[in-house]
TIDRENKOL-699433 format. One record per residue (C-alpha): x, y, z. Coordinates in Angstrom, 2 decimals. Example, Ala and Ser with C-alpha at 12.3 -4.5 7.8 and 13.67 -1.06 7.14 Angstrom:
! TIDRENKOL-699433
<<12.30; -4.50; 7.80>>
<<13.67; -1.06; 7.14>>
This chain:
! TIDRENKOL-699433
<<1.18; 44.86; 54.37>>
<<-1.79; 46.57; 53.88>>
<<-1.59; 49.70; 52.09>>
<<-2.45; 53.15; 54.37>>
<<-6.20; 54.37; 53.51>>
<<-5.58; 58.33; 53.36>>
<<-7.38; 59.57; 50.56>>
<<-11.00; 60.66; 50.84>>
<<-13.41; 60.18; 47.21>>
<<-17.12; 60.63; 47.74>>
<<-19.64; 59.49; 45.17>>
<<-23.01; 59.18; 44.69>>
<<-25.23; 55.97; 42.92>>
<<-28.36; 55.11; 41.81>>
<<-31.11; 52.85; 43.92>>
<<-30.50; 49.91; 41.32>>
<<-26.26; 49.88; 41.80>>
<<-26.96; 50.49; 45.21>>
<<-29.13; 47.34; 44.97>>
<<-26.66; 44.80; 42.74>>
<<-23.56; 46.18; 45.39>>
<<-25.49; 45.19; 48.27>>
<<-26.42; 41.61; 46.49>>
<<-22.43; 41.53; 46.11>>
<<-21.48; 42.01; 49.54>>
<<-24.11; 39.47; 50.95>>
<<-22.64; 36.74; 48.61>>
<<-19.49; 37.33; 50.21>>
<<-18.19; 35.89; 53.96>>
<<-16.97; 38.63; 55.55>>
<<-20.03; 40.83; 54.57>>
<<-18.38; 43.94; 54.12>>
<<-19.08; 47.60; 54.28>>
<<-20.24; 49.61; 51.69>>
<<-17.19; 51.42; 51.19>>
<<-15.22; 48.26; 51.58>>
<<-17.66; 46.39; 49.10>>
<<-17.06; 49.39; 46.68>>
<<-13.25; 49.76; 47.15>>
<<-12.29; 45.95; 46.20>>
<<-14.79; 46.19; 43.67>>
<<-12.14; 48.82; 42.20>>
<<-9.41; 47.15; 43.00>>
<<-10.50; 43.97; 41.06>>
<<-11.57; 46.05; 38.01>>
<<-8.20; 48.15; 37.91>>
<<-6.79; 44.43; 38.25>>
<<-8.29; 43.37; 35.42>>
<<-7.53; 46.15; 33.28>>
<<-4.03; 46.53; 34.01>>
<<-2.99; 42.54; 33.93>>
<<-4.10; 41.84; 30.60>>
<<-1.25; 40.14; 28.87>>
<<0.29; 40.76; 25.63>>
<<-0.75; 38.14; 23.19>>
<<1.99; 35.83; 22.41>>
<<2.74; 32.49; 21.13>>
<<5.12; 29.48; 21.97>>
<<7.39; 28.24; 18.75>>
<<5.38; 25.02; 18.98>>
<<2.32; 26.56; 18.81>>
<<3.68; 28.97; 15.71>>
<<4.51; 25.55; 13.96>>
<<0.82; 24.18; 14.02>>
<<-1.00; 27.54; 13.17>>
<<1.08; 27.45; 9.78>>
<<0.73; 24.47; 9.66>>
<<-2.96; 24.50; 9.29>>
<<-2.49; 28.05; 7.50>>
<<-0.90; 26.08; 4.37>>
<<-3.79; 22.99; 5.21>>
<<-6.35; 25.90; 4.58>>
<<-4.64; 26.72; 1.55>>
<<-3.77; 23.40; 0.00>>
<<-7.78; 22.24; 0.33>>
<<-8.79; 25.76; -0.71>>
<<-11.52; 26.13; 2.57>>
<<-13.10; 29.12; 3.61>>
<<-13.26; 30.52; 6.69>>
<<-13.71; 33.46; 8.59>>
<<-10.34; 33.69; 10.05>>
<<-7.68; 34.63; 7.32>>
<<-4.75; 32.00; 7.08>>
<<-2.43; 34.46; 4.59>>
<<-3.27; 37.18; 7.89>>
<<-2.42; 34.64; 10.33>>
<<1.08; 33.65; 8.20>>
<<2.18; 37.40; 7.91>>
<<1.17; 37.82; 11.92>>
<<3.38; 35.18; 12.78>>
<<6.23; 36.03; 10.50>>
<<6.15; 39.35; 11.79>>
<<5.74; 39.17; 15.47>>
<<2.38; 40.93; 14.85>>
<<0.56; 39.60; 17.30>>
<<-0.86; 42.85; 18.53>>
<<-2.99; 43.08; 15.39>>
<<-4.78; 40.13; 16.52>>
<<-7.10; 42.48; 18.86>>
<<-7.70; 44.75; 15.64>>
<<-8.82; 41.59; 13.38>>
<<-10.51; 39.56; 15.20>>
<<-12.27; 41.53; 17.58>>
<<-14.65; 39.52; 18.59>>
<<-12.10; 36.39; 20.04>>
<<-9.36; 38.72; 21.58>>
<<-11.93; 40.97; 23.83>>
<<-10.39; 40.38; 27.60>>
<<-14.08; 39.24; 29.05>>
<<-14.72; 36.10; 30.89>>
<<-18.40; 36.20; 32.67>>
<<-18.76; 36.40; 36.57>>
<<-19.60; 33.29; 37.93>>
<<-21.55; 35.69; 39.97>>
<<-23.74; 36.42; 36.89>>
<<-23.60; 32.68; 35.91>>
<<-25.56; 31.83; 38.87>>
<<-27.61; 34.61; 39.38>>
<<-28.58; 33.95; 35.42>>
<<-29.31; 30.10; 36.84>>
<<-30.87; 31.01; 39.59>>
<<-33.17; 33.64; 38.12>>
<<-34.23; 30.94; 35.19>>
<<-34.88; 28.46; 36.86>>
<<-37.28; 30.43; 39.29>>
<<-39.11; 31.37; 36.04>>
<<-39.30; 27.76; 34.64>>
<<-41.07; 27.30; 38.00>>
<<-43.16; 30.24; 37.65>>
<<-44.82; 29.94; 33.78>>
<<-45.33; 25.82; 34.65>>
<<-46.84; 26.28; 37.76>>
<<-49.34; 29.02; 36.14>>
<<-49.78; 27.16; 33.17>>
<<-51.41; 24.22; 35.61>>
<<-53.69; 26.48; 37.82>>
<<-57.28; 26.12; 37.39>>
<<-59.05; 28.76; 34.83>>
<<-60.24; 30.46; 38.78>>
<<-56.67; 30.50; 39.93>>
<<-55.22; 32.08; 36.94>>
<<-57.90; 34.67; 37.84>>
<<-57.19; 35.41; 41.12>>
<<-53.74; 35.60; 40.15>>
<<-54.09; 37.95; 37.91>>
<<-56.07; 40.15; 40.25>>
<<-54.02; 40.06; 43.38>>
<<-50.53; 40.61; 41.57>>
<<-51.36; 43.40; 39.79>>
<<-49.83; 44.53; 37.45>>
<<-48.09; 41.53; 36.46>>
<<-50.45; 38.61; 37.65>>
<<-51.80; 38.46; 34.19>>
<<-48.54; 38.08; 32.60>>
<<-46.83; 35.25; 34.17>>
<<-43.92; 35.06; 31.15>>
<<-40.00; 35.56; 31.71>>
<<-39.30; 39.16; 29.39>>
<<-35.46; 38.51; 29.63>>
<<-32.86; 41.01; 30.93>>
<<-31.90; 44.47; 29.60>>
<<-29.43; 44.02; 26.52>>
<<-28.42; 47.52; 27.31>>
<<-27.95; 47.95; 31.18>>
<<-27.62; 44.05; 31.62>>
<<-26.09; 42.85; 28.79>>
<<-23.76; 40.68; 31.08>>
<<-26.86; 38.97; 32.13>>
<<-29.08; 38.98; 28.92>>
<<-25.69; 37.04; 27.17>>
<<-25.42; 34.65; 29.75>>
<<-28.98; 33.41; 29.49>>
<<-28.82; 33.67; 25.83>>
<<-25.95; 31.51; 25.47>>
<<-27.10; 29.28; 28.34>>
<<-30.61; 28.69; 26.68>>
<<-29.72; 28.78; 22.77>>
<<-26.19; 27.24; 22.94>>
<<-26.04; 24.98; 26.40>>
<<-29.94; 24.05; 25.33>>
<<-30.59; 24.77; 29.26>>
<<-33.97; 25.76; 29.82>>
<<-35.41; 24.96; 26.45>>
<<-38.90; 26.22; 27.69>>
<<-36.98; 30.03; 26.84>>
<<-35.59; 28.55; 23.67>>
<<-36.77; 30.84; 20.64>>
<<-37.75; 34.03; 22.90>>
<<-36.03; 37.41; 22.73>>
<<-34.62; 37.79; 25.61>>
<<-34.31; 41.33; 25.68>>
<<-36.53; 42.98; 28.00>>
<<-35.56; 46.73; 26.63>>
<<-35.82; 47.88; 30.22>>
<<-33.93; 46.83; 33.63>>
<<-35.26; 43.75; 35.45>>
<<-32.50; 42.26; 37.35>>
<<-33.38; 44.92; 40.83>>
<<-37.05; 43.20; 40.33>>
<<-35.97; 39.39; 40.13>>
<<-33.58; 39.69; 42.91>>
<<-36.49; 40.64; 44.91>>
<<-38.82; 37.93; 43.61>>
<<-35.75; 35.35; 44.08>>
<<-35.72; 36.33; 47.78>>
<<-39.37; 35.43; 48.25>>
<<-38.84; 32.37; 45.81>>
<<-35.85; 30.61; 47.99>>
<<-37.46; 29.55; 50.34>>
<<-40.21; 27.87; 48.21>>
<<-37.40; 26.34; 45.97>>
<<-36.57; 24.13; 49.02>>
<<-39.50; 22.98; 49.63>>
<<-41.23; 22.02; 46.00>>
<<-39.05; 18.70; 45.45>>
<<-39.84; 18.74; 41.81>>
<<-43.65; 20.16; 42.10>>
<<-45.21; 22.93; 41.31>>
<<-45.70; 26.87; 42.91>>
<<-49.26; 27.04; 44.36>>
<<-51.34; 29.12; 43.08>>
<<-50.67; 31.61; 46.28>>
<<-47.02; 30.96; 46.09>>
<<-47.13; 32.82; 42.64>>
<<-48.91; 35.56; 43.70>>
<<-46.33; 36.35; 46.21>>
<<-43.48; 36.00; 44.09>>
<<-44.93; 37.91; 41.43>>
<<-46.06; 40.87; 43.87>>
<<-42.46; 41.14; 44.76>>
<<-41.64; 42.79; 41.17>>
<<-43.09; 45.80; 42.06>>
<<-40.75; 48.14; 44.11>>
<<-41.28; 48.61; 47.54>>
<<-42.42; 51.97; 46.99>>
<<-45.06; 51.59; 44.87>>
<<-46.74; 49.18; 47.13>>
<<-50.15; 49.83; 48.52>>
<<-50.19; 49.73; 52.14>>
């Protein structure tokens, strides 16, 4: 049954929420509302909050963690995790001290496979972008660089915001440095110290229907400039 909608909440967002909540509710079937979009939005992210379980453990599994706790101790190896910690945890039925030691493993996040793909998506648009430039003609490049101001002459992937985007910005991290995916971005920073993801969804919806068409080429020299014009925000657009 589903619950009776009586209370009213107003609130107010910025342009670029505004932006990533509409990108949400056109990946979904139904295409909902705004207020609908918003409201199981909430509903997932009380969800998640509120059905984290309690960290326990089966006897078996008890067994083999002191197991290898007295294996650690017997070959004298180092590691980061503690086996004497792990021993007393155990012991003790402890196991909420887990979260407090090892931060790091017991932290409740699993990525979107929203982001996931929009990460994919997004760097793979750019692996399109800086090959395709790299293989224009010294007059292309040029005229590139002239008719996409201001960004033409920089045809480079900066990364995602590690503050406002840090979803996003670990994804592709872990994606190119760890899943060697994308190895042209291997090395960068992929920080860009300043929100990008409004600015690529806008590129990506000029760069789809490219994408089906290249079949393993390369962006023309035109296509670029279109993509690339679509960074800048509508508003600051000359006529």
């Amino acid at each position: 049954m589903t619950p009776e909608l009586t209370e009213r909440f107003e609130m107010r967002l910025g342009q670029s929420t505004i932006e990533r909540l509409d990108a949400w509710r056109a990946r979904q079937e139904d295409i909902p509302s705004r207020s609908e979009a918003v409201r199981r939005l909430v509903e997932t992210g009380l969800g998640r909050v509120s059905e984290k379980p309690d960290i326990s453990l089966s006897d078996g599994s008890k067994l083999i963690i002191l197991m290898l706790c007295d294996l650690f101790k017997q070959l004298k190896l180092k590691s980061e995790t503690d086996p004497k910690f792990l021993a007393e945890v155990i012991y003790g039925g402890h196991y909420w001290s887990l979260e407090w030691k090892y931060p790091g493993i017991f932290h409740g996040h699993k990525d979107s496979s929203a982001v996931v793909t929009e990460v994919v998506d997004i760097l793979d648009m750019w692996s399109f972008l800086e090959s395709s430039f790299e293989r224009l003609s010294k007059k292309e490049k040029d005229r590139v660089a002239t008719e996409a101001k201001p960004f033409g002459d920089h045809v480079t992937f900066n990364g995602f915001d590690g503050n406002n985007e840090a979803e996003y910005c670990s994804v592709a991290n872990f994606l190119v440095n760890d899943l060697d995916r994308f190895s042209r971005f291997k090395g960068r920073e992929l920080n860009a110290h300043m929100p990008t993801i409004a600015a690529y969804r806008r590129m990506l919806s000029v760069f789809e229907p490219m994408r089906r068409n290249l079949m393993g080429g390369s962006l023309s020299g035109s296509g670029i400039i279109e993509i690339m014009k679509a960074m800048l925000h509508p508003s600051r657009r000359e006529n």
